[in-house]
C-alpha positions in Angstrom: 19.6 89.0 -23.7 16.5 89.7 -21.9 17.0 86.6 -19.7 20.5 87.0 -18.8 19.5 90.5 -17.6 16.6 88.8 -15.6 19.1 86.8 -14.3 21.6 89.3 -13.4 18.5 91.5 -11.7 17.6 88.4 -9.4 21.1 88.2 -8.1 21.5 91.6 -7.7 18.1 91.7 -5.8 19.6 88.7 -3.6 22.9 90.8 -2.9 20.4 93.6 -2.0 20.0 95.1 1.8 16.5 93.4 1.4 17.7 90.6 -0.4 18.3 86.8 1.2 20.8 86.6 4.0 22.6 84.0 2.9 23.4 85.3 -0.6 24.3 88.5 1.2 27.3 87.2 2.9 29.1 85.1 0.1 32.4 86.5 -1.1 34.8 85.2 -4.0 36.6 82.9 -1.5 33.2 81.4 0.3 31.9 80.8 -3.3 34.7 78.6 -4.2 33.7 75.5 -3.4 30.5 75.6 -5.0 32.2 76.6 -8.7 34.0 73.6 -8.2 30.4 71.1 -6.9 28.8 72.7 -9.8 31.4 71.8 -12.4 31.2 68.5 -10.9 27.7 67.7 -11.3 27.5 69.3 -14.7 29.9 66.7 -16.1 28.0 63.4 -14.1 25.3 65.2 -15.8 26.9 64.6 -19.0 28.3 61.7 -18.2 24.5 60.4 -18.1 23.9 61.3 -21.3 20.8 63.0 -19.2 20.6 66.6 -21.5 17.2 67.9 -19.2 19.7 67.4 -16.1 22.9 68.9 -18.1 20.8 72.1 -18.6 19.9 72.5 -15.3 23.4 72.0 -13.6 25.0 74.5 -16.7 22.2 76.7 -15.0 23.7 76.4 -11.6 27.1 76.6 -13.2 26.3 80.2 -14.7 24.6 81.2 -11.5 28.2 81.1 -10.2 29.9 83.1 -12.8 26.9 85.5 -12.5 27.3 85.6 -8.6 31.0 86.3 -9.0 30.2 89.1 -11.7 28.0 90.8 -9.3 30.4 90.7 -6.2 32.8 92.1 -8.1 30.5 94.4 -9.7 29.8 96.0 -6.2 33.6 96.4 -5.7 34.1 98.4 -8.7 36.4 95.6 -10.5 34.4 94.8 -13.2 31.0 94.1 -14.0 29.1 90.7 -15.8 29.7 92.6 -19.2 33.3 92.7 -18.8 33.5 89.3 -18.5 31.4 88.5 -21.6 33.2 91.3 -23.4 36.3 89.5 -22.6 36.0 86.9 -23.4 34.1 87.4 -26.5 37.8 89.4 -28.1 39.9 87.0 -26.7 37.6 84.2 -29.5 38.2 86.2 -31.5 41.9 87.2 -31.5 43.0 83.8 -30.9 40.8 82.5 -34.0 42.3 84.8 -36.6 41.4 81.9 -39.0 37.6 82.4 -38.6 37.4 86.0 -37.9 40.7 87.8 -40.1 42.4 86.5 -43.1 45.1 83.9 -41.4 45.7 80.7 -43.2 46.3 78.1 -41.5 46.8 73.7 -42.9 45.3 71.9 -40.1 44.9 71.9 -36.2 48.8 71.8 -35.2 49.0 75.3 -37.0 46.0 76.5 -35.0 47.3 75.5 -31.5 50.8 77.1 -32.7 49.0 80.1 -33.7 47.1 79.8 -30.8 49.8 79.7 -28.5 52.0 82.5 -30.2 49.1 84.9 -29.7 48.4 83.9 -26.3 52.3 85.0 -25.5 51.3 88.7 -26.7 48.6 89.3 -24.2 48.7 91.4 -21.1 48.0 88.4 -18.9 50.9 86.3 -20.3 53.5 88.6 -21.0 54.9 87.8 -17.0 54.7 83.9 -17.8 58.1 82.5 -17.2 56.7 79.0 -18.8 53.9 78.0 -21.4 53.1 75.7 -18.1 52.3 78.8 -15.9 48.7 78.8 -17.3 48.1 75.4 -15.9 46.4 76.0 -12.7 48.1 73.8 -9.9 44.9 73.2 -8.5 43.1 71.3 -11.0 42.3 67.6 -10.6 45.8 65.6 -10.9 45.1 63.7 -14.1 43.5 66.5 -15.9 46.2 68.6 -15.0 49.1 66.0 -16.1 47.0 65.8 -19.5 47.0 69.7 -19.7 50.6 69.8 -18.8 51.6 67.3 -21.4 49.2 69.2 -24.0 50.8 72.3 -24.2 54.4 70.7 -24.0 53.3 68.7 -27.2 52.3 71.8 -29.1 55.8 73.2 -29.3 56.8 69.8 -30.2 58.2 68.0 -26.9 56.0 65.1 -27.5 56.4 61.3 -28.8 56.0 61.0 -32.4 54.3 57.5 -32.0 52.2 55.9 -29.7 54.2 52.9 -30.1 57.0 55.0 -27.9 54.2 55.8 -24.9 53.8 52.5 -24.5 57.5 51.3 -24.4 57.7 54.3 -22.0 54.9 52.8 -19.9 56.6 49.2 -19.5 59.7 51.1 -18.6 57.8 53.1 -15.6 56.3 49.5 -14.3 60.1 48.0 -14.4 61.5 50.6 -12.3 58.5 50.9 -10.2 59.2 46.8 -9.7 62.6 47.9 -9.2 61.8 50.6 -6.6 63.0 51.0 -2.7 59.6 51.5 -0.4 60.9 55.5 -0.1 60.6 55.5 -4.3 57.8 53.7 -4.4 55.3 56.9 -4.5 57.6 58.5 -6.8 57.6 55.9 -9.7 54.2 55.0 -8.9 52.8 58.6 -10.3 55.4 57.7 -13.0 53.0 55.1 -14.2 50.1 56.9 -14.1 51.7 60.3 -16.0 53.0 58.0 -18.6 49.3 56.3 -19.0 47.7 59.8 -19.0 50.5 60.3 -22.0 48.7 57.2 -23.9 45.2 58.5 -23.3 46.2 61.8 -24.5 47.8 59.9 -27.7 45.0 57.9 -28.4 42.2 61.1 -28.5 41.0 59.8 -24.7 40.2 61.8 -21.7 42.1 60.3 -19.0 39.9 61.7 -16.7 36.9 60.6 -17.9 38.6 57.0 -19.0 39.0 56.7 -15.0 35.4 58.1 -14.0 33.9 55.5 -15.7 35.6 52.7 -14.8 35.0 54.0 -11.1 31.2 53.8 -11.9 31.4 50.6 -13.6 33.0 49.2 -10.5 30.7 50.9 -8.1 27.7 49.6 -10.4 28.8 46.0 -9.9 30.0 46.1 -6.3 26.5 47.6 -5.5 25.3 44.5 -6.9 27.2 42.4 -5.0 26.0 44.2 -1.7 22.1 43.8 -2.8 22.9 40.0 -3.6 25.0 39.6 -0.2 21.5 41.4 1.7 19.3 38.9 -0.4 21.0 36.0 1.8 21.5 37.8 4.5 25.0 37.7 4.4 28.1 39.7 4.8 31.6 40.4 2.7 33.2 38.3 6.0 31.1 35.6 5.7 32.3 35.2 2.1 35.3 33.7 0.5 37.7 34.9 -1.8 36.4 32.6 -4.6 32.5 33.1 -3.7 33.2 37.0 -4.1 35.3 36.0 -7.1 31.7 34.2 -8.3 29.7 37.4 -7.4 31.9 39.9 -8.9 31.7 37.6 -12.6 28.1 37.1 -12.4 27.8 41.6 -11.6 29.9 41.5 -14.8 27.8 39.3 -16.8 24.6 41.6 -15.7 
């Protein structure tokens, strides 16, 4: 506890009349881009396996939360406690399994339970949809997973994976099918019904596509390095020679 109050003293000193300008300025909505960089970098963090780096970018992810806590600590809203406090009963309420005398088979029965409580609380009890708490602003296929999640645990879901992928060759024929003003449309068909699979098969759709992103950008750096090597450019290349370079980036 001692160092989250140090922590929470050193912002507070940076908010202070005597503090740092910059820190001085920032409000909820100027800070918002930065809880979202931090996120970010916590998770390539992770994705590099790189735990020295992952604690110091969930160090500049907390310095958010903390900076938050103190704005609205200086508008009388609620303080760095109340957040933690919060937080803290809402574990504990939702995990009456661990922490009261609730029985429960497996994990289905915990997400139901889960979700039954969550209806009962003062920040649900407006919800017109167990989709409302899906924030609209969340990256698209972590959102589509997140939709399809919560759909699934009151039992709108395929029963077999076998059915996602009948579902998926359905998508690409009416994609193939499509008029150039449907072709966005069934497009994002594809790619909801492929989140459905990953989601299926225990993958993170997100991540699935991160790293294939990297492994491309790995091997295309190559073939930019070999390219400079004999001083040549993508132009000056054919289709098969690039074809060549791209195998050999794979074989590496």
């Amino acid at each position: 506890m001692d160092e989250f109050n140090r922590l929470l003293d050193t912002i507070r000193k940076l908010r202070a009349p005597d503090g740092c300008p910059w820190d001085r300025v920032q409000t909820h909505d100027s800070l918002k881009p930065y809880l979202l960089e931090e996120t970010y970098e916590a998770l390539d963090a992770l994705d590099k396996k790189d735990l020295p780096l992952f604690q110091e970018e969930l160090g500049d992810l907390l310095l958010q939360i903390v900076l938050h806590s103190v704005i609205a600590e200086e508008e009388n809203n609620f303080t760095f406690a109340d957040v933690a406090r919060a937080i803290a009963d809402k574990m504990i309420r939702r995990h009456p399994h661990v922490f009261a005398d609730t029985k429960v088979s497996g994990q289905d029965e915990i997400w139901q339970n889960w979700e039954q409580i969550k209806k009962t609380e003062k920040s649900q009890q407006s919800a017109q949809s167990i989709l409302d708490s899906v924030p609209r602003s969340l990256p698209a296929l972590f959102r589509a997973e997140k939709v399809q999640k919560k759909a699934a645990r009151v039992g709108f879901d395929f029963t077999e994976t076998r059915s996602v992928l009948e579902k998926i060759k359905e998508e690409i024929a009416e994609y193939e099918e499509a008029t150039p003003e449907k072709l966005l449309d069934e497009f994002g068909d594809i790619l909801f019904s492929l989140v459905n699979l990953a989601r299926k098969l225990d993958l993170d759709a997100e991540s699935a596509l991160r790293q294939s992103t990297n492994k491309f950008e790995s091997r295309f750096r190559q073939i930019e390095k070999k390219l400079r090597q004999q001083k040549k450019d993508f132009k000056d290349c054919s289709a098969a020679e690039l074809d060549k370079y791209w195998n050999e980036a794979k074989q590496n």
